[in-house]
C-alpha positions as CSV (number, residue, x, y, z in Angstrom):
1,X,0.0,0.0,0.0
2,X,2.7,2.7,1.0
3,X,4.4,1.7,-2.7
4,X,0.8,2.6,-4.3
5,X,1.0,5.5,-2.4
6,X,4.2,6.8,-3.3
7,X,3.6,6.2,-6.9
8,X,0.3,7.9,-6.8
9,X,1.9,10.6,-5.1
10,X,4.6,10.9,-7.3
11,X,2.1,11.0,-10.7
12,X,-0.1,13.8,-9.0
13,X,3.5,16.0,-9.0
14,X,5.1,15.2,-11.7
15,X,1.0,16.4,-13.8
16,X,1.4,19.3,-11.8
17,X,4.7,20.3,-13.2
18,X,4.1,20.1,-16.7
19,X,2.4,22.3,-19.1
20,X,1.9,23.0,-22.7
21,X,4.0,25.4,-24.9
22,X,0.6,27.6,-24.9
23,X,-0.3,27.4,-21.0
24,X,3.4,27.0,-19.6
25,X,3.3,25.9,-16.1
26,X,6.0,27.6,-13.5
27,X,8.8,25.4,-12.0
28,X,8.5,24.4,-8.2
29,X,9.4,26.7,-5.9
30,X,6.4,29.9,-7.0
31,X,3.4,30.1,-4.6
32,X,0.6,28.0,-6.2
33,X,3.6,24.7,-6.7
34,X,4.9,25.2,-3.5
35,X,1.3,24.7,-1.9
36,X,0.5,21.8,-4.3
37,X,3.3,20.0,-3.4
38,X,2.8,20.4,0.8
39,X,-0.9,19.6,0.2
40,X,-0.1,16.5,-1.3
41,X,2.6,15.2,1.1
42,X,0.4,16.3,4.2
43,X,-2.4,14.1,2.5
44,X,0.1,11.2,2.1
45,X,1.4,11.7,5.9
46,X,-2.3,11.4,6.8
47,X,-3.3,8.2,4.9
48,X,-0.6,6.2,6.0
49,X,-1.5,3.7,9.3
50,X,0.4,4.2,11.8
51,X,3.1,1.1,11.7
52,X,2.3,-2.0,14.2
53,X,5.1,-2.0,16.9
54,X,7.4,-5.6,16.2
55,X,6.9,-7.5,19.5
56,X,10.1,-8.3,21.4
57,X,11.5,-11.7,21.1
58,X,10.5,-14.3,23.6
59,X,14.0,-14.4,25.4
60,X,13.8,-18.2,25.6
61,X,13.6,-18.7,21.2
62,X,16.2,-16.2,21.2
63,X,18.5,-17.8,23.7
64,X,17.7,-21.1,21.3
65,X,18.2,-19.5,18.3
66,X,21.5,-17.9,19.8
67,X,22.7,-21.6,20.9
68,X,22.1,-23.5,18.1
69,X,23.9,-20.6,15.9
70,X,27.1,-20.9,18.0
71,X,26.8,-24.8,17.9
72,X,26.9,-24.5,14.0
73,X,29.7,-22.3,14.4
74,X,32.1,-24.1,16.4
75,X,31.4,-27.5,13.6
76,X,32.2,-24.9,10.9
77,X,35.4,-23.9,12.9
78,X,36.6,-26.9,13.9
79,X,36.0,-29.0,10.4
80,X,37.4,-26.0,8.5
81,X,37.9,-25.6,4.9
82,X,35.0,-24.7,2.8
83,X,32.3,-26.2,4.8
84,X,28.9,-24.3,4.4
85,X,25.9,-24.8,6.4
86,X,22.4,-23.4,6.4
87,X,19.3,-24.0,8.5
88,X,15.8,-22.8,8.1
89,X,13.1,-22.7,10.6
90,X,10.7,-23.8,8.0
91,X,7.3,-22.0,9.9
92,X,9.3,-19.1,10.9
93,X,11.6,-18.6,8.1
94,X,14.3,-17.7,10.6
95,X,17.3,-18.8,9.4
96,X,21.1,-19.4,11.0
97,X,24.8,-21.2,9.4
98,X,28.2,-20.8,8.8
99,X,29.6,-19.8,5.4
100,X,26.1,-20.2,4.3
101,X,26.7,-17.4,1.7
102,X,29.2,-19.0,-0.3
103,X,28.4,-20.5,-4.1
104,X,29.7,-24.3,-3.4
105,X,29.4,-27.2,-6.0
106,X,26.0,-28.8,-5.9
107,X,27.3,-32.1,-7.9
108,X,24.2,-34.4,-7.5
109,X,22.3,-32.0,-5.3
110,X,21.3,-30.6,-7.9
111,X,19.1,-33.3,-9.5
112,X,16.6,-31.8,-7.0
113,X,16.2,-29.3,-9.4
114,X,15.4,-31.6,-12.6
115,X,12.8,-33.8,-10.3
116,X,11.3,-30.5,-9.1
117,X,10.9,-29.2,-12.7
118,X,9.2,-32.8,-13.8
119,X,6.7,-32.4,-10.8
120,X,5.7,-28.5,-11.4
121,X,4.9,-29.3,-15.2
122,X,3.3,-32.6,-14.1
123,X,0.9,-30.1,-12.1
124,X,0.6,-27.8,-14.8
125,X,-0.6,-30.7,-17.4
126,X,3.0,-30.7,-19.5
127,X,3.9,-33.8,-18.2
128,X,2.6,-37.4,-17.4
129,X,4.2,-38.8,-14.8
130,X,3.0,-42.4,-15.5
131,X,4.3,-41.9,-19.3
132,X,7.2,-44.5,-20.5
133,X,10.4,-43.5,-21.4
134,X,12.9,-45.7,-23.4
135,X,16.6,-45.6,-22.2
136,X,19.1,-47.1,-23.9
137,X,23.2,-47.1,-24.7
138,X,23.3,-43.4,-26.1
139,X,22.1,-42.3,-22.5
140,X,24.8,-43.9,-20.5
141,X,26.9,-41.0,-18.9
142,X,28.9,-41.2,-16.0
143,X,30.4,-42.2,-12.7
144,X,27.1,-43.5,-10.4
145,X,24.3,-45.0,-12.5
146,X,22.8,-48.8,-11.6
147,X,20.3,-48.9,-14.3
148,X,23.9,-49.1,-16.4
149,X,23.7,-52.7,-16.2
150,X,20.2,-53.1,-17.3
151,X,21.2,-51.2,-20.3
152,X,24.1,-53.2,-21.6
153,X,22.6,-56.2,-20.7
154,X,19.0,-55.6,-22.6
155,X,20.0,-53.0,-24.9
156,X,17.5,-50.9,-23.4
157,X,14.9,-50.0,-20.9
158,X,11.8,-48.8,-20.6
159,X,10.7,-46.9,-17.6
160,X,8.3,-43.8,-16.4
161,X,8.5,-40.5,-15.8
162,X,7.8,-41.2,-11.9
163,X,10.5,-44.4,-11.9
164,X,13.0,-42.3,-13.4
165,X,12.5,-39.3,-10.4
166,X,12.6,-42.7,-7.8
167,X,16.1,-43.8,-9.8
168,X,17.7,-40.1,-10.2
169,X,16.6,-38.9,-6.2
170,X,17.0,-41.8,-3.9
171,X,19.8,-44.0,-6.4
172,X,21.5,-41.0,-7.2
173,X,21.5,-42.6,-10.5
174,X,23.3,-40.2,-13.2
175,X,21.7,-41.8,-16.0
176,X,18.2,-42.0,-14.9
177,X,18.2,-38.2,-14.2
178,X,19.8,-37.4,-17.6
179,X,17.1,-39.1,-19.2
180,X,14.8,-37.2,-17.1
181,X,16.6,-33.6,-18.0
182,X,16.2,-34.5,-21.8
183,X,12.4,-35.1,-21.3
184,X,11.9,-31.8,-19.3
185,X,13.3,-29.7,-21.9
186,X,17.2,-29.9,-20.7
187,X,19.1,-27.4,-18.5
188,X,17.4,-24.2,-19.7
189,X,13.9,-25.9,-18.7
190,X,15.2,-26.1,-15.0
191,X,16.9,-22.7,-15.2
192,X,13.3,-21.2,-15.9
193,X,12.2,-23.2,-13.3
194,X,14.3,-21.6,-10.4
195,X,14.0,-18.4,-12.0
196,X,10.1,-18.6,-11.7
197,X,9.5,-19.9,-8.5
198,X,12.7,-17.2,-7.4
199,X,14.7,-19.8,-6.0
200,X,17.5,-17.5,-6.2
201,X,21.5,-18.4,-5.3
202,X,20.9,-21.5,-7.3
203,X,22.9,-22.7,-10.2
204,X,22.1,-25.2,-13.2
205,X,25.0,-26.7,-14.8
206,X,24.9,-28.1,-18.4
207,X,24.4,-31.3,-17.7
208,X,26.4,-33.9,-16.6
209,X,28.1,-35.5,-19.7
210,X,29.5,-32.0,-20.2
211,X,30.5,-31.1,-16.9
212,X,32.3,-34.0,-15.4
213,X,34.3,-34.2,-18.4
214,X,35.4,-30.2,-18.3
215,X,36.1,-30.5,-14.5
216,X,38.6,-33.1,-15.4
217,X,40.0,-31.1,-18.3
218,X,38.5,-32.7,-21.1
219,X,35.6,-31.9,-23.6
220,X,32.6,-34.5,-23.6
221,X,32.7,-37.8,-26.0
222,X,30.0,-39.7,-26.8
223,X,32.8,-43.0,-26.5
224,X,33.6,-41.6,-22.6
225,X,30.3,-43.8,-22.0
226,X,31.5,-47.1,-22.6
227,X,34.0,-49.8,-20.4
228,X,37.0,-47.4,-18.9
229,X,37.0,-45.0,-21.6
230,X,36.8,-41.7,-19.5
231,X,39.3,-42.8,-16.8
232,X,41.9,-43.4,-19.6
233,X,40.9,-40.3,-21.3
234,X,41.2,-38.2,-18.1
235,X,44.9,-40.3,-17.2
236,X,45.9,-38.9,-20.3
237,X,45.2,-35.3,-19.2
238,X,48.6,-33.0,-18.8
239,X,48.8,-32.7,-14.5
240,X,49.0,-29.0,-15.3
241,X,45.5,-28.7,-17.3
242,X,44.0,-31.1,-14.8
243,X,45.0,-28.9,-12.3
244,X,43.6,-25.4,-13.6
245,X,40.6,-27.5,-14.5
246,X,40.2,-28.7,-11.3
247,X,40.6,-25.1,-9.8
248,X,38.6,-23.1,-12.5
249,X,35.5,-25.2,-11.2
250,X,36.0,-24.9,-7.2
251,X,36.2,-20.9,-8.2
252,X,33.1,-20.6,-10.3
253,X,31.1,-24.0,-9.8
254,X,29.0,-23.9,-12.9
255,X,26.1,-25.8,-10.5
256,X,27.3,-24.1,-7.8
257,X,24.5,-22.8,-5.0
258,X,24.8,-21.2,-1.9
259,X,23.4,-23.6,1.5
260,X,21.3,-20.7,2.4
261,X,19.9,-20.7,-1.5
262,X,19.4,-24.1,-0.9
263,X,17.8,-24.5,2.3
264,X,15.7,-21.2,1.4
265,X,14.0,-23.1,-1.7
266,X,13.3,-26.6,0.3
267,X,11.7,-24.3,2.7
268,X,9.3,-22.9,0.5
269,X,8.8,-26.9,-1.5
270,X,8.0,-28.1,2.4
271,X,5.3,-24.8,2.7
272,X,3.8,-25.3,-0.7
273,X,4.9,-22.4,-2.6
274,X,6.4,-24.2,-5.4
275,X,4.3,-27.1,-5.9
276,X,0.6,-27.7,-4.8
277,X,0.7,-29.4,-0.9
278,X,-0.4,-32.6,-2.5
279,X,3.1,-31.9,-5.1
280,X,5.3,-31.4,-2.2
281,X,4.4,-34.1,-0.1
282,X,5.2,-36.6,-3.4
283,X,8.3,-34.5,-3.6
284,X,9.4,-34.7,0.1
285,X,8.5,-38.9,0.5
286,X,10.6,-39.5,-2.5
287,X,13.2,-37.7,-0.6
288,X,12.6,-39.3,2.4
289,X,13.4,-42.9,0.6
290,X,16.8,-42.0,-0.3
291,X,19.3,-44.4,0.0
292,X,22.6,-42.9,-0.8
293,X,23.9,-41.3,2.3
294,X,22.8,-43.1,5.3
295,X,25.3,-41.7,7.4
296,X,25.3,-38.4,6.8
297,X,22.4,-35.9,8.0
298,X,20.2,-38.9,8.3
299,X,23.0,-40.7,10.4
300,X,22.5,-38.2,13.3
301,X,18.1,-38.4,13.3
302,X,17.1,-39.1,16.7
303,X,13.9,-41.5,16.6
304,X,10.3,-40.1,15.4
305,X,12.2,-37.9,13.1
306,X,11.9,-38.3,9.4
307,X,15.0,-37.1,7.0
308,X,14.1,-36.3,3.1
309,X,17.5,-35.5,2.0
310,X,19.9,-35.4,-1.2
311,X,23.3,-36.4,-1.0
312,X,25.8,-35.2,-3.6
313,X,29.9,-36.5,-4.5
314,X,32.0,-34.8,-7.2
315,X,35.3,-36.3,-8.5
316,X,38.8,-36.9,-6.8
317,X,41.9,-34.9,-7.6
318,X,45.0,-35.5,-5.9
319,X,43.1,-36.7,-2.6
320,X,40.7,-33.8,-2.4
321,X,37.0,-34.4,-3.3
322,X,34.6,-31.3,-5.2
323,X,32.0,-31.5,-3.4
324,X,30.4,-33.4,-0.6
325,X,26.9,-32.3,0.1
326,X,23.6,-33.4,2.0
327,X,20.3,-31.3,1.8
328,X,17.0,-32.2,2.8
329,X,14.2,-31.2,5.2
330,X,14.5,-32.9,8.6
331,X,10.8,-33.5,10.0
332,X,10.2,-33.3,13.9
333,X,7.8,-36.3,15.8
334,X,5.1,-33.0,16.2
335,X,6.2,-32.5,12.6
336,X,8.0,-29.2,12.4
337,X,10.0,-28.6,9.9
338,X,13.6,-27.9,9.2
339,X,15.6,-27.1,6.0
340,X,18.9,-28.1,6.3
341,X,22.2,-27.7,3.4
342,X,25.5,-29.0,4.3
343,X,28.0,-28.3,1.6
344,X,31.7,-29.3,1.2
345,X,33.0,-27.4,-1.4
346,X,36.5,-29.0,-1.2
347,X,38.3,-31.3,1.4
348,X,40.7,-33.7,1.7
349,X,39.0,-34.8,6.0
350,X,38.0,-38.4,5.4
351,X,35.2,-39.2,4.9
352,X,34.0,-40.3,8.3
353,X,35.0,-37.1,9.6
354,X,32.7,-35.4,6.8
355,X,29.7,-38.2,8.0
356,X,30.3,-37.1,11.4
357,X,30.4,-33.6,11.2
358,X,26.6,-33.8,9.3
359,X,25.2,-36.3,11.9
360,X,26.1,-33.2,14.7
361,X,24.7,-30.5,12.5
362,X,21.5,-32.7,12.4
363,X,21.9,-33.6,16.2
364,X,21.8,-29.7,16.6
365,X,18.9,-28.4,14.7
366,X,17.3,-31.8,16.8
367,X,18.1,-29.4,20.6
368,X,17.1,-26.8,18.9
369,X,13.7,-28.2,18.3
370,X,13.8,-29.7,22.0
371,X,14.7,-26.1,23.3
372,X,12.1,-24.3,21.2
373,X,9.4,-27.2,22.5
374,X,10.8,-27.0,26.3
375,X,9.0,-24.9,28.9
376,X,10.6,-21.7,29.5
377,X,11.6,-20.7,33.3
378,X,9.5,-17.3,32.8
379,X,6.6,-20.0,31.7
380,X,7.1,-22.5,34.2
381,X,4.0,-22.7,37.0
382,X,6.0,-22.0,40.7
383,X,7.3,-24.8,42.3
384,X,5.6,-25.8,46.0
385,X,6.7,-24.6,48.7
């Protein structure tokens, strides 16, 4: 309202001012402007409500809030490196972390994005989820992807739109979600996507053929598919280019995203604001039957809680790893809600100390709940006496 205000205001001014070359009007600052200008501001001062005092914080969230913020700090410290973490309160939208700013690679993470994009145009009619899809050699990519032996072993498969988002979400299988990117319309199809639903800080790389093979210093071949093809190729690769490759992606990760743009957009999927409710609660079980990544957030649940996560694992270069992620929505027994983005951007830690640090970032947000939920002395009936 104050906007529609100011812009009404400004209109009723700027008419004011102007004039024609046979009825010129005089510039501000004669009589008759000065006292249009002063009624018009004074009618503006009156029309706009008086702003609602903000109430003060209940001491006891804030003293929660302020705990589990220095919890999340002292993992960031003491893991080091280019750990980022973000956590929303889902029906607050208050949010806390540690580096939670910085543009980190997504690696699989960031077939979120392409399921997400499959469900909204699902909703909007574009897409039927129960539709077949044939998958065959020429879709092999990379790295992680079970349904690779189905392929070579039949030639090709034939699955739906809704096995392929099972596949791609809780397999982490690479080829299942390529296949599933091709039938959405490709990268520029989920790059809309974000963009729409302003799930901003988020990056959408070109695809995975294309970007594995340019982390490691080469450029994509349809032959890299097939036995050991791209190991060899990339052996072949100067140190020197691997290297720069290597460190040209870390820098500007072309599917990078921040964990506070991450944890920002699960927040508004768990609140409906992306899909339908009936959309995000598809969305969030699929998640929540993940099976890669057992011991990371999920590894650190306490019982009653529910963990719809996505893990994601780049490649290896002289024993550091780009990227080692986990994202997902941790659900309470009363079920409250919390967004959660860890992000690795590079480490060489193994890889029980990564699992580790994730299952105490989980253990946190779990006392925060419990503190939040917990009586507060100011609240507490008096003790007998």
């Amino acid at each position: 309202m104050i906007r529609i205000k100011a812009a009404l205001l400004t209109s009723t001014i700027l008419l004011a001012a102007c004039g024609t070359a046979e009825n010129p009007q005089p510039p501000y600052g004669v009589e008759w402007g000065e006292e249009i200008r002063e009624a018009e501001i004074e009618a503006a001062v009156v029309a706009t409500p008086t702003p609602t005092p903000t109430p003060a914080p209940d001491p006891h969230v804030v003293e929660a809030r302020t705990q589990l913020s220095d919890t999340l700090e002292a993992i960031g410290e003491e893991f080091g490196g280019s750990l980022g973490i973000a956590v929303v309160d889902v029906d607050t939208g208050w949010s806390t972390g540690f580096n939670q700013n910085a543009l980190l690679p997504q690696q699989s993470v960031s077939k979120t994005w392409v399921t997400l994009t499959a469900l909204e145009m699902a909703e909007k009619g574009l897409l039927d989820l129960d539709t077949p899809i044939r998958v065959s050699r020429e879709d092999l990519t990379l790295f992680h992807q079970p349904i690779r032996r189905e392929i070579l072993r039949s030639g090709a498969v034939e699955l739906t739109v809704r096995e392929l988002i099972e596949r791609a979400i809780q397999q982490s299988d690479n080829t299942a979600n390529n296949a599933l990117l091709q039938r959405v319309g490709g990268p520029k199809a989920v790059r809309a996507m974000l963009a729409r639903n302003d799930l901003d800080d988020i990056r959408f790389g070109p695809g995975e053929k294309p970007m594995q093979s340019a982390i490691a210093g080469l450029e994509w071949r349809d032959t890299y598919s097939y036995e050991s093809n791209f190991f060899d190729a990339r052996d072949r690769v100067p140190e020197a280019e691997r290297e720069r490759a290597f460190a040209d992606y870390l820098a500007d990760p072309v599917d990078g995203a921040t964990p506070i743009g991450i944890a920002r957009a699960l927040a508004a999927i768990e609140r409906g604001e992306v899909l339908s409710e009936k959309g995000a609660v598809e969305f969030l079980t699929i998640m929540s039957n993940t099976r890669s990544g057992p011991r990371r957030l999920k590894g650190g649940k306490a019982d009653g809680w529910v963990v719809s996560h996505k893990t994601g694992t780049g490649q290896f270069w002289k024993g550091q790893q780009s990227g080692y992620n986990n994202v997902g929505v941790l659900f309470a027994p009363d079920s409250s809600a919390y967004a959660v983005a860890v992000m690795i951007g590079v480490t060489k830690r193994p890889t029980i100390a990564r699992m580790e640090m994730m299952q105490e970032v989980t253990r946190a947000v779990i006392a925060f709940h419990e503190a939040l939920k917990a009586p507060s002395v100011e609240s507490a009936p008096p003790a007998d006496l």
